[in-house]
Each structure stands twice: as C-alpha cells, then as structure tokens.
C-alpha positions as CSV (number, residue, x, y, z in Angstrom):
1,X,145.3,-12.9,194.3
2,X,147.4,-13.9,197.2
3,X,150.5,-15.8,196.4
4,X,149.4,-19.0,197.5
5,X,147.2,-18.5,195.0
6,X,148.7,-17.5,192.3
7,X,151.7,-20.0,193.3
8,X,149.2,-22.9,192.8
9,X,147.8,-21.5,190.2
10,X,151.5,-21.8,187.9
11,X,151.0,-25.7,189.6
12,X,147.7,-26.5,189.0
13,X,148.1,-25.1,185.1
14,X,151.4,-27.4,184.4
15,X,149.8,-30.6,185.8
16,X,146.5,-29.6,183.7
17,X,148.2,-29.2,180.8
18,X,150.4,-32.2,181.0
19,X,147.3,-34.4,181.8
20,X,145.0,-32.6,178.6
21,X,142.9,-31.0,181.1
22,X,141.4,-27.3,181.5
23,X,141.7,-24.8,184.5
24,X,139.1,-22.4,184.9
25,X,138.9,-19.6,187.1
26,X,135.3,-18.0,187.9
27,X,134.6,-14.4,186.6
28,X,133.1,-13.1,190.2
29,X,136.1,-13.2,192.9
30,X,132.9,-14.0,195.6
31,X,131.8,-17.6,193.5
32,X,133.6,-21.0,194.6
33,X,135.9,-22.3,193.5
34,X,139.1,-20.8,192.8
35,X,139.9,-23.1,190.3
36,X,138.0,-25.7,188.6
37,X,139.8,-28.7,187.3
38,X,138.0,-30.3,184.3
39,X,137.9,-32.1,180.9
40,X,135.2,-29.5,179.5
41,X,132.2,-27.2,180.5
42,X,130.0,-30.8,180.2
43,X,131.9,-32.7,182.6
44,X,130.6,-34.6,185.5
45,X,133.6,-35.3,187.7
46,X,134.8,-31.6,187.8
47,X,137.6,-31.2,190.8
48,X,136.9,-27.7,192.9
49,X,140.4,-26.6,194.3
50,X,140.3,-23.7,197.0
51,X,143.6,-22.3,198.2
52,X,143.1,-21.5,201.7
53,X,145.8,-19.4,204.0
54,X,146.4,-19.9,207.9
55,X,149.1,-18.6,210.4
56,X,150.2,-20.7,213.2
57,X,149.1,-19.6,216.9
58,X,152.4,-20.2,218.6
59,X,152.5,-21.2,222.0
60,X,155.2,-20.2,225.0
61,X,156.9,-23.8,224.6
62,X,157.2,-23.0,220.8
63,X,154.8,-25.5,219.7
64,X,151.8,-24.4,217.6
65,X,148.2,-25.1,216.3
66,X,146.2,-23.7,213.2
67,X,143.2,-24.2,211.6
68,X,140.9,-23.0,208.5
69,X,137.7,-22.0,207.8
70,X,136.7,-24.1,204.6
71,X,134.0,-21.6,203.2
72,X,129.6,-21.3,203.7
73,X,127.6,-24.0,204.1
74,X,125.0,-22.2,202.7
75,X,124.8,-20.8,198.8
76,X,125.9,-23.4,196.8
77,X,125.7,-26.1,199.0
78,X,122.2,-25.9,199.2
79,X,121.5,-24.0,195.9
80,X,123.4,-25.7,193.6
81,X,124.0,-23.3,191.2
82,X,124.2,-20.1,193.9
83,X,127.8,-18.4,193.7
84,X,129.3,-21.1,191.9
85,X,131.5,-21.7,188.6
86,X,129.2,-24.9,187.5
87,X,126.6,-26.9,189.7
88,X,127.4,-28.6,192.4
89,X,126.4,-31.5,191.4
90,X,128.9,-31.6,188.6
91,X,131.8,-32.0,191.0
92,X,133.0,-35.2,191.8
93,X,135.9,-33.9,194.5
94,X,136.3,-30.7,196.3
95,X,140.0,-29.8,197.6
96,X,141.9,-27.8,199.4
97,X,145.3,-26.5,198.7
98,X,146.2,-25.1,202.4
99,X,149.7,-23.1,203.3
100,X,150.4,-22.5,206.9
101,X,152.8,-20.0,207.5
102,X,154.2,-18.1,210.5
103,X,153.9,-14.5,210.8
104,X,157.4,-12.1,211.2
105,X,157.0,-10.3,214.1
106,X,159.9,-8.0,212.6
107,X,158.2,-6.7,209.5
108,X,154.9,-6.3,211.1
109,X,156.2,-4.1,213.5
110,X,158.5,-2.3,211.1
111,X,157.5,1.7,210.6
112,X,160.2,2.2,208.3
113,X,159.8,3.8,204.9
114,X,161.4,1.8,201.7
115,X,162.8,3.6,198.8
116,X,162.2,2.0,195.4
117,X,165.8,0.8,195.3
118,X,165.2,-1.2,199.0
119,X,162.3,-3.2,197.5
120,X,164.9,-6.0,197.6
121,X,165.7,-5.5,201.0
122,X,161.7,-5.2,202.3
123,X,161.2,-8.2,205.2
124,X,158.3,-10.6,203.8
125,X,155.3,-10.5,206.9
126,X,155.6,-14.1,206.5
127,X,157.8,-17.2,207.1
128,X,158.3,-21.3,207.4
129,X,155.9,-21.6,204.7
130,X,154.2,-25.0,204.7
131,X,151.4,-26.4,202.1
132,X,149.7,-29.7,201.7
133,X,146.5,-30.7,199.9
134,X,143.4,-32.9,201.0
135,X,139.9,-33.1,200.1
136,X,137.8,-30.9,202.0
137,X,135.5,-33.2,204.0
138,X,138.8,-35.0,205.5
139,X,140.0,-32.1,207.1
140,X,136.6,-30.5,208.0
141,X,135.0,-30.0,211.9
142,X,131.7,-31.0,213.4
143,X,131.7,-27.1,214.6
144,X,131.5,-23.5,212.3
145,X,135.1,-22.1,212.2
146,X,134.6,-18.8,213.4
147,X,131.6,-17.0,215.2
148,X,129.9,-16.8,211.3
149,X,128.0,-20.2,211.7
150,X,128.0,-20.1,208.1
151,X,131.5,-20.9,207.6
152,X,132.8,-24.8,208.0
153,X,135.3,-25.2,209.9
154,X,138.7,-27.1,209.7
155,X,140.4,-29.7,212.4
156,X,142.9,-28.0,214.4
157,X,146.0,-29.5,213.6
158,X,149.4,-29.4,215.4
159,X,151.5,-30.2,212.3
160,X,151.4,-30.0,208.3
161,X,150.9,-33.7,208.8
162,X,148.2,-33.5,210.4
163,X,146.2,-31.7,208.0
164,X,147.4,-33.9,205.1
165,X,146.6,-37.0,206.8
166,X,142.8,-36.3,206.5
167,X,141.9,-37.8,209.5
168,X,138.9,-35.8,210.1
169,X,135.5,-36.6,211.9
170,X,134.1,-37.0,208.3
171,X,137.0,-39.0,206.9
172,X,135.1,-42.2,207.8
173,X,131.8,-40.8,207.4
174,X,132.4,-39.7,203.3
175,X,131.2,-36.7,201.4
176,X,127.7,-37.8,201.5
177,X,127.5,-37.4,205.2
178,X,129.8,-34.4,205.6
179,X,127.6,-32.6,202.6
180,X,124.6,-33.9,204.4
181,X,125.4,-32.4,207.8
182,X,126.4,-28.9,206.5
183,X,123.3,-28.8,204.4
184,X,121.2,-29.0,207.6
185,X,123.3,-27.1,209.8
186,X,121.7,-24.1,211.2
187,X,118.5,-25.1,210.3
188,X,118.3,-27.9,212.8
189,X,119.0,-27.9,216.4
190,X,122.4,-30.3,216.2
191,X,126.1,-28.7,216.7
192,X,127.5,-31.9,216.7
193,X,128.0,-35.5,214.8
194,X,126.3,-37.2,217.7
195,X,123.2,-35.0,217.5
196,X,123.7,-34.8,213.9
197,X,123.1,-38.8,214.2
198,X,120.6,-38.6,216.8
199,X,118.6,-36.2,214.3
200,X,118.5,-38.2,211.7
201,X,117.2,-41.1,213.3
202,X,114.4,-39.1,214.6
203,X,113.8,-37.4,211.1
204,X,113.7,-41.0,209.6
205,X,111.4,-41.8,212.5
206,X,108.8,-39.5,211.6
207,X,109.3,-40.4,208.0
208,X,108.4,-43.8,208.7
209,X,105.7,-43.1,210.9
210,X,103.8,-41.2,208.6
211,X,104.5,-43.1,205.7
C-alpha cells in the first residue's frame, strides 16, 4: 500500500467510525475500489473511494501541470459485478482521494548506500505534497489517459484547486452521462463529447426509425 493510501486509510477509518459507518477493503489488490464506504453489505448508496498518485510535470518558468488516470472503463463498468468489491449498481458516489506531489531530484539520483542507523537521514523521493478529493466524473476527460484506451483519463489541472473545483467536461453533464460515455467508448467510433452527442442522436435515430 502506498502511503497515500494507507494515510487515507487512518482518515477514512476515523470519519467512518465517528459517523457509525463501515470501511471495507477488497480481498484481490486488482478489484475497485480501494475502499468502500458503507452502512452494511445490503446497502444501496455505497461510496467507492480510490486513492490515486500523480507527480507534477514542471516546466522551465516553474509552473506545472498533472493529471490522472481514473481507472478501466471496461470490467465493472460494463459488467457490473467484474473486479469489483459489490455491484456497481449499489454505489451511489465514486471518489477520488488524489495527492500531487513533486518528485526530489536529489534522492532519485542518490547512489549512496544507507546504514540501518541513517534510516533517519534517507531523503524521501518525494515533496510539496498536495491532496484534495472530488467525485470522479468531475474531474474526468473526454480522452483515455494514457495510450491504454481503457483507462479514463483526468483534466489536466495547473493547481490543487483546480482538481478540487470539479469543473470537468462531465461536471454539468452528471454521472449518468459520464458513465454512459465510458460504457461505449471503444466500442463506437466517438473520441469526443461532441461525437459522443452526435452518436447518440444518431443511435436514437435508428431507434426511432425502427420502432
């Protein structure tokens, strides 16, 4: 477990207990989510949390960018039950508990060799540690997030603000849309909203024409 995780983890644990609620982590590392958030195994408005990692690509005037990738679009999202602690369905939010962090150019170019007794004194590989938390269709792309077209990507986002703003394509669209796109990406010939939309009006089309 990375320490994002298990830092939100200790969080996500405190808040649950405080509120009477139940944390439950999946047996199989590979199933989503990381956590599940939830009154009992027959609850209907689980909450998926995913912790998600990203370092910040810095540029030459010192500003920076990052993004995510936000997990498959296929398994569970279109097998409800594939990979996944309880069935999709059973979900009422899906979150994301993002850090951003920049990586230290010193330790990941140190070669030297610690003793034991220098553990204390071992530069961390990362810095200027940032975290926020939105739900996952806010902060989701139109576009896969790397050259897997199953994985969804994120906005790319200047700031921490950014990211826990929301203001995604899909922020205005809902989950309904954003679960609907994914669903059919890959399978259709859209790699964008405006086909997306362009799409469905043609599949609703041929619906109603042979209906």
């Amino acid at each position: 477990m990375c320490r994002g995780q298990d830092t939100s983890r200790l969080v996500q644990m405190a808040i649950a207990l405080d509120c009477g609620l139940i944390v439950y982590e999946p047996l199989a590392q590979n199933h989503y989510p990381d956590f599940t958030v939830t009154k009992g195994t027959d609850d209907r408005e689980k909450i998926a949390v995913n912790v998600k990692t990203t370092y910040r690509s810095i540029r030459p005037d010192g500003r920076w960018k990052a993004k995510f990738t936000l997990g498959a679009c296929t398994s569970f999202m279109r097998d409800e039950k594939k990979n996944i602690a309880f069935p999709y369905t059973t979900y009422q939010k899906h979150c994301i508990v993002g850090f951003v962090y920049t990586r230290n150019a010193v330790a990941a170019n140190s070669s030297h060799t610690y003793r034991l007794d220098e553990c204390g004194t071992i530069p961390s590989p990362t810095k200027d540690i940032e975290y926020f938390v939105q739900e996952k269709c806010r902060i989701a792309n139109e576009r896969p997030g790397s050259g897997n077209t199953t994985n969804i990507g994120s906005i790319t986002a200047t700031s921490i603000a950014e990211f826990a703003a929301g203001n995604g394509p899909f922020a205005s669209l809902g989950e309904a849309t954003f679960l609907d796109y994914w669903r059919n990406y890959g399978d259709t010939t859209y790699k964008s909203l405006s086909g997306y939309h362009s799409w469905k009006s043609g599949h609703a089309a041929v619906k109603g024409a042979e209906a």
